[in-house]
C-alpha positions in Angstrom: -88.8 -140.1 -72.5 -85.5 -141.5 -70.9 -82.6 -139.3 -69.8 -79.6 -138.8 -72.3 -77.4 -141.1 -70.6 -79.8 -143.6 -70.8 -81.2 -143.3 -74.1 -77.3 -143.6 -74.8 -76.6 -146.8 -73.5 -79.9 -148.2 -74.8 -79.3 -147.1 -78.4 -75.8 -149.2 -77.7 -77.0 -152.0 -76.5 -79.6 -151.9 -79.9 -76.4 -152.0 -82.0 -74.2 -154.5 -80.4 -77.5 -157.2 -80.3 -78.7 -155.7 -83.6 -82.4 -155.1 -81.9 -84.3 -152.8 -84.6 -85.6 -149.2 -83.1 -86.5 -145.9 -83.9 -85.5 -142.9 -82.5 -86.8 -139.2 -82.3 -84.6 -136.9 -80.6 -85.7 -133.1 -80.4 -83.7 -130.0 -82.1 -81.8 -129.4 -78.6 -81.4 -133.5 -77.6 -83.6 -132.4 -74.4 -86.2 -135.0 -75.3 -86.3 -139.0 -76.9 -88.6 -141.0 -77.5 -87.1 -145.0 -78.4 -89.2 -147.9 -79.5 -88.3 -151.3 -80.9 -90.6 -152.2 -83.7 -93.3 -154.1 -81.2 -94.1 -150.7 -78.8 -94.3 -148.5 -82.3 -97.0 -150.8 -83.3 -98.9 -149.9 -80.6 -97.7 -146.4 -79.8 -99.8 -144.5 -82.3 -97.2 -143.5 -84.1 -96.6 -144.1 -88.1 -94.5 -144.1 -90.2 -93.4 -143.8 -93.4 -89.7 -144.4 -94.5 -88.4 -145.5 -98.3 -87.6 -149.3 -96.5 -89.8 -149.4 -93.6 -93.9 -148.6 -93.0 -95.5 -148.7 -89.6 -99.1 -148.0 -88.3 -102.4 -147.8 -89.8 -101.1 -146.4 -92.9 -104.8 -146.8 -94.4 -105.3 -145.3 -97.5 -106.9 -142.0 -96.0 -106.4 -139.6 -99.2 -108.5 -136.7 -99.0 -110.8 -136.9 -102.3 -110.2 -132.8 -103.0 -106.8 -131.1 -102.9 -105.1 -130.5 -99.3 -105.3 -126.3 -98.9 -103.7 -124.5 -96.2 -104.7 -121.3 -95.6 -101.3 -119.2 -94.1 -101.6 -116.7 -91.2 -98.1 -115.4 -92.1 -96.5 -113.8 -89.3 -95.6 -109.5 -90.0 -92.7 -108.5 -92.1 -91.1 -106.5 -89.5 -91.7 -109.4 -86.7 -89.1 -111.6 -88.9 -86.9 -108.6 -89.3 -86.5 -108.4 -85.8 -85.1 -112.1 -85.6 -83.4 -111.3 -88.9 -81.4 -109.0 -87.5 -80.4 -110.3 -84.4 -79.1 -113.1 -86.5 -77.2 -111.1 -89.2 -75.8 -108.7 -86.0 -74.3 -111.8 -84.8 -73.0 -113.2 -88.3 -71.4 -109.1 -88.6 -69.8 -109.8 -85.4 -67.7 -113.2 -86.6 -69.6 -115.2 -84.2 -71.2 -117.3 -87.0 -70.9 -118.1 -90.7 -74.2 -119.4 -91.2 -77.5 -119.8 -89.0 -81.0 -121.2 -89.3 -83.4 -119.0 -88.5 -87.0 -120.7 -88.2 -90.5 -119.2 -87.1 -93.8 -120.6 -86.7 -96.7 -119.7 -88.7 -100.5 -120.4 -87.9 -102.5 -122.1 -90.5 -105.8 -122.7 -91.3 -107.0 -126.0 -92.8 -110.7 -128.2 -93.4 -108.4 -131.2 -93.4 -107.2 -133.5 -90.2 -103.5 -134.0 -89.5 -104.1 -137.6 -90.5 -105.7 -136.8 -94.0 -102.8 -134.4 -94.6 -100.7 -137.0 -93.4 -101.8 -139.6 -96.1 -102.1 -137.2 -98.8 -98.8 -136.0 -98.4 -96.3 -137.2 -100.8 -92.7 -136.9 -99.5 -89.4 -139.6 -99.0 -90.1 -139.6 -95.2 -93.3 -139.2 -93.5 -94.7 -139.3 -89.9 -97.6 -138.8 -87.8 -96.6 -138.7 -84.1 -100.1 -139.5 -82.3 -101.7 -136.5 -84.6 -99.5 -134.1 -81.6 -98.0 -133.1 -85.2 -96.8 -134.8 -88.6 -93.5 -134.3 -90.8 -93.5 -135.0 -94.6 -89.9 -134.5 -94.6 -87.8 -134.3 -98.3 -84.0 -134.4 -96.0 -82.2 -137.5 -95.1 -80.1 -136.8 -92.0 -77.2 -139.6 -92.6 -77.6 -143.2 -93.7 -75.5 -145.9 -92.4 -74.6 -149.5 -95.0 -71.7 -152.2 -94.8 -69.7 -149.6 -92.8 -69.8 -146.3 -94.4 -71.8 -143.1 -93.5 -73.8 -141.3 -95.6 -75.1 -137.6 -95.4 -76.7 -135.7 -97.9 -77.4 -132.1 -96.9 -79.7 -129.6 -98.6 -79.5 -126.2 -98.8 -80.9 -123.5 -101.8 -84.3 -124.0 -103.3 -86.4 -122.2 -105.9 -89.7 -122.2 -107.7 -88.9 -124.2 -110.7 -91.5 -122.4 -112.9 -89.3 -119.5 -112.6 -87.5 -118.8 -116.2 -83.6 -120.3 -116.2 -84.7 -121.6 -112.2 -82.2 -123.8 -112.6 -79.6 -122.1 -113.5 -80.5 -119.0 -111.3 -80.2 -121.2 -108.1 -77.1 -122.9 -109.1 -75.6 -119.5 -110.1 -77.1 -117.5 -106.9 -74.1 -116.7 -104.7 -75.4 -116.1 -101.5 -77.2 -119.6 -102.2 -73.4 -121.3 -103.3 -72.1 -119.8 -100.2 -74.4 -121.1 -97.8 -74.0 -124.5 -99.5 -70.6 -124.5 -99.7 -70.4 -124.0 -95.5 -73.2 -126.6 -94.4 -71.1 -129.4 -96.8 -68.1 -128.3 -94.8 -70.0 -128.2 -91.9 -71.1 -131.8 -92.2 -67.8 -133.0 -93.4 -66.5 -131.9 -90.1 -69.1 -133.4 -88.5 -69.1 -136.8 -89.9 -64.9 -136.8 -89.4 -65.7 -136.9 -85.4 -66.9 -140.7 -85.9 -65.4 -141.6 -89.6 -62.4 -142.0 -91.8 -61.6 -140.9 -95.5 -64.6 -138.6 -95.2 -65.0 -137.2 -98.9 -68.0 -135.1 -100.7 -68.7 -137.6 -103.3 -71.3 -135.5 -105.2 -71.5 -131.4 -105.1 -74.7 -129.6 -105.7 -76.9 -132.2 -107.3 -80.7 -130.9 -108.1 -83.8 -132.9 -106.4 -87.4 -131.5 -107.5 -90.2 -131.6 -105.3 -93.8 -131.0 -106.3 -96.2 -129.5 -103.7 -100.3 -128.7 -104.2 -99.1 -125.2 -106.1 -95.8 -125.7 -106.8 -92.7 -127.2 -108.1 -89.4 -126.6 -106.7 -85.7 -127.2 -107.0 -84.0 -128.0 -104.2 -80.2 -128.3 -104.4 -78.6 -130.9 -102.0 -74.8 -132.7 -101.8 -73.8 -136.6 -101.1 -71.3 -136.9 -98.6 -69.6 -140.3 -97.0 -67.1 -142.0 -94.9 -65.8 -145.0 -93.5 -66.7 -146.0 -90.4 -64.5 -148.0 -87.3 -64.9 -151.8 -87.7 -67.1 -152.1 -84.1 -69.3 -149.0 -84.9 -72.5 -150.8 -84.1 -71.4 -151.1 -80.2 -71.2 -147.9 -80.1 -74.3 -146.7 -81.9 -75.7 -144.3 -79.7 -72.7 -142.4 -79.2 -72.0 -141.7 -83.1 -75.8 -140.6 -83.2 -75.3 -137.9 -80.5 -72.2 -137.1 -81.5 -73.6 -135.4 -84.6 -76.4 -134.1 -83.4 -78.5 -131.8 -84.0 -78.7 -131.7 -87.7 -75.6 -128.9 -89.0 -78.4 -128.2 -92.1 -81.2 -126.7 -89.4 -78.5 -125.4 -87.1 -75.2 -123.7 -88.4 -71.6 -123.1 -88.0 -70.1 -123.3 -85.7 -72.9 -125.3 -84.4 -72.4 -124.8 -80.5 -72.5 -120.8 -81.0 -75.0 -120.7 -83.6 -77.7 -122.9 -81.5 -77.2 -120.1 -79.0 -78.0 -117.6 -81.4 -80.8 -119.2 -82.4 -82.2 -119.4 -79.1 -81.9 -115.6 -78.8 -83.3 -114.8 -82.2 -86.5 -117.1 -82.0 -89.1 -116.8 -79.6 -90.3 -120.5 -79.8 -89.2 -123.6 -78.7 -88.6 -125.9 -81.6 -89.2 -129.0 -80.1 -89.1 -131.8 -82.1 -88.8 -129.6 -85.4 -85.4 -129.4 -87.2 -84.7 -132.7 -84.6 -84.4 -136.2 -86.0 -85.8 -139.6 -86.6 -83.4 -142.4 -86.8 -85.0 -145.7 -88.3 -82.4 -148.9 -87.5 -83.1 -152.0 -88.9 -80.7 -154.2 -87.3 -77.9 -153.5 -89.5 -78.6 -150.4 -91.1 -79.5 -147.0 -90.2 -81.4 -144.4 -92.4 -82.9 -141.2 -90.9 -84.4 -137.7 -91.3 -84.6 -133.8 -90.7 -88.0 -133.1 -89.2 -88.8 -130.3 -91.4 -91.7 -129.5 -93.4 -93.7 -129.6 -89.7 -97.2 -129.2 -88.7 -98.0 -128.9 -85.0 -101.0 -129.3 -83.4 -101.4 -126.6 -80.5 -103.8 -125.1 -78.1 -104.5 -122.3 -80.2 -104.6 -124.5 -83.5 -102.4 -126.0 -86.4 -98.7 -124.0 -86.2 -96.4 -124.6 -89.8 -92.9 -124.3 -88.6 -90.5 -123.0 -91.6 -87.3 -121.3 -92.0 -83.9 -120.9 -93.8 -80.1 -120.4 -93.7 -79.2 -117.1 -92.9 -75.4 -115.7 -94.2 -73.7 -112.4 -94.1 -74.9 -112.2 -97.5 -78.8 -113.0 -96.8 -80.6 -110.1 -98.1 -84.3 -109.9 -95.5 -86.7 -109.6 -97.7 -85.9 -112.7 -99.6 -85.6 -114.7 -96.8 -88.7 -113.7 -95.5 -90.0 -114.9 -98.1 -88.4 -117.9 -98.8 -89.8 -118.8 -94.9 -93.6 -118.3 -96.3 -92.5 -120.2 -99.6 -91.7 -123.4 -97.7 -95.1 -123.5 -95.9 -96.5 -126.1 -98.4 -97.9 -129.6 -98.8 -96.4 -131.9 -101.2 -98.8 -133.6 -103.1 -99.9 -134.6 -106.6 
């Protein structure tokens, strides 16, 4: 891991000789980890992106369905975070946090069986220390435009009218309607003409138990003609990710730190994939870690002023899943 000054001037120097890398940078940029295409070959790490596949990537399906078994952490351990969070969202000091918590889980498969099995737009295994099978692009980068496409709201889609319900849900709206803002704001600190070109757009995403419908936005902007010099300063300028953090972003990530008793690490951080001229990346979420004491799931959701707890406590557990076929 290099310093952030470094990791800086590296990521420049990538863009200006258009030198193909990727990047993982943890939820609070304390830690990086950069490798052209040559070291990931031989770092252990792989990957799977829509335009880009590194590592063994063998076909490692498990032959029965991937089961976790969820050690869900106590109703009234949540609440506690819960309501430092909504405390501080009474107070002003935030209009919308991510609260997140870890939760052990139990499992007869490997990281790298899940890993294969998992179906999901972007998928990693870093060294088995833990995997992401994440559904969230971060912000692409094409022919001088950004791209950012947050997502916020999700329900069971077996649920009667689901679609409608989340699409109606107010609390859900609300929250959307502040991380699009959010990101709007943030992609205007290193674009132009930045514009939501589609609002509230249904994805669905099938798990081992479950469909849901997750409701995401397509945002985009122009981008200075020399942008590529200057790569690693647009990247950490918009970090970390406004859809795992909140607004305003440098208050909330305090508030976070006070309402969660873990370190995120690289969870809710982000993997950057450059190809030499274009740039698409993820949210690290959907997250299994390997730990001393065992597998961790790390989960969580936006919380508003409207957030009712018992809802969000359970959309936490909802989100503990594995998306397969």
């Amino acid at each position: 891991m290099q310093t952030h000054r470094a990791i800086i001037d590296k990521i420049n120097n990538f863009g200006k000789n258009n030198i193909p890398f990727v990047l993982f940078v943890d939820f609070l940029m304390n830690k990086t980890h950069c490798f052209t295409l040559e070291e990931l070959e031989v770092s252990g790490v792989e990957i799977s992106f829509p335009q880009f596949k590194s590592g063994q990537m063998t076909d490692g399906r498990c032959q029965e369905k991937v089961e976790i078994e969820k050690k869900n952490i106590s109703f009234d351990e949540y609440e506690k975070g819960f309501n430092v969070v909504k405390k501080q969202l009474d107070y002003g000091n935030s209009y919308l946090t991510n609260l997140t918590f870890t939760t052990p889980i139990e499992t007869k498969n490997s990281l790298q069986e899940i890993f294969q099995s998992a179906e999901a737009k972007y998928k990693i295994n870093f060294k088995n220390e833990w995997i992401c099978f994440s559904p969230e692009t971060f912000i692409k980068i094409e022919d001088g435009k950004i791209f950012s496409f947050p997502m916020k709201g999700t329900i069971d889609a077996s649920l009667e009218n689901a679609e409608q319900l989340i699409l109606n849900d107010e609390k859900e709206t609300a929250e959307h309607y502040t991380i699009v803002d959010l990101i709007r704001n943030d992609l205007s600190i290193v674009a132009t003409n930045v514009h939501v070109e589609k609002f509230r757009f249904i994805d669905t995403i099938k798990t081992s138990n479950k469909t849901l419908l997750q409701i995401s936005s397509k945002i985009v902007g122009d981008l200075p003609t020399h942008y590529l010099e200057q790569l690693g300063h647009l990247i950490f300028s918009l970090l970390p990710a406004g859809s795992i953090s909140g607004a305003p972003k440098k208050k909330t990530i305090e508030i976070i730190q006070a309402a969660e008793k873990d370190d995120r690490g690289f969870y809710t951080g982000t993997c950057f994939y450059f190809d030499g001229a274009t740039i698409d990346s993820c949210v690290l979420i959907r997250f299994i870690e390997q730990t001393t004491n065992g597998l961790v799931y790390k989960s969580g959701g936006g919380i508003t002023i409207n957030s009712e707890v018992e809802k969000e406590y359970q959309e936490l557990i909802d989100k503990i899943y594995v998306p397969t076929l």
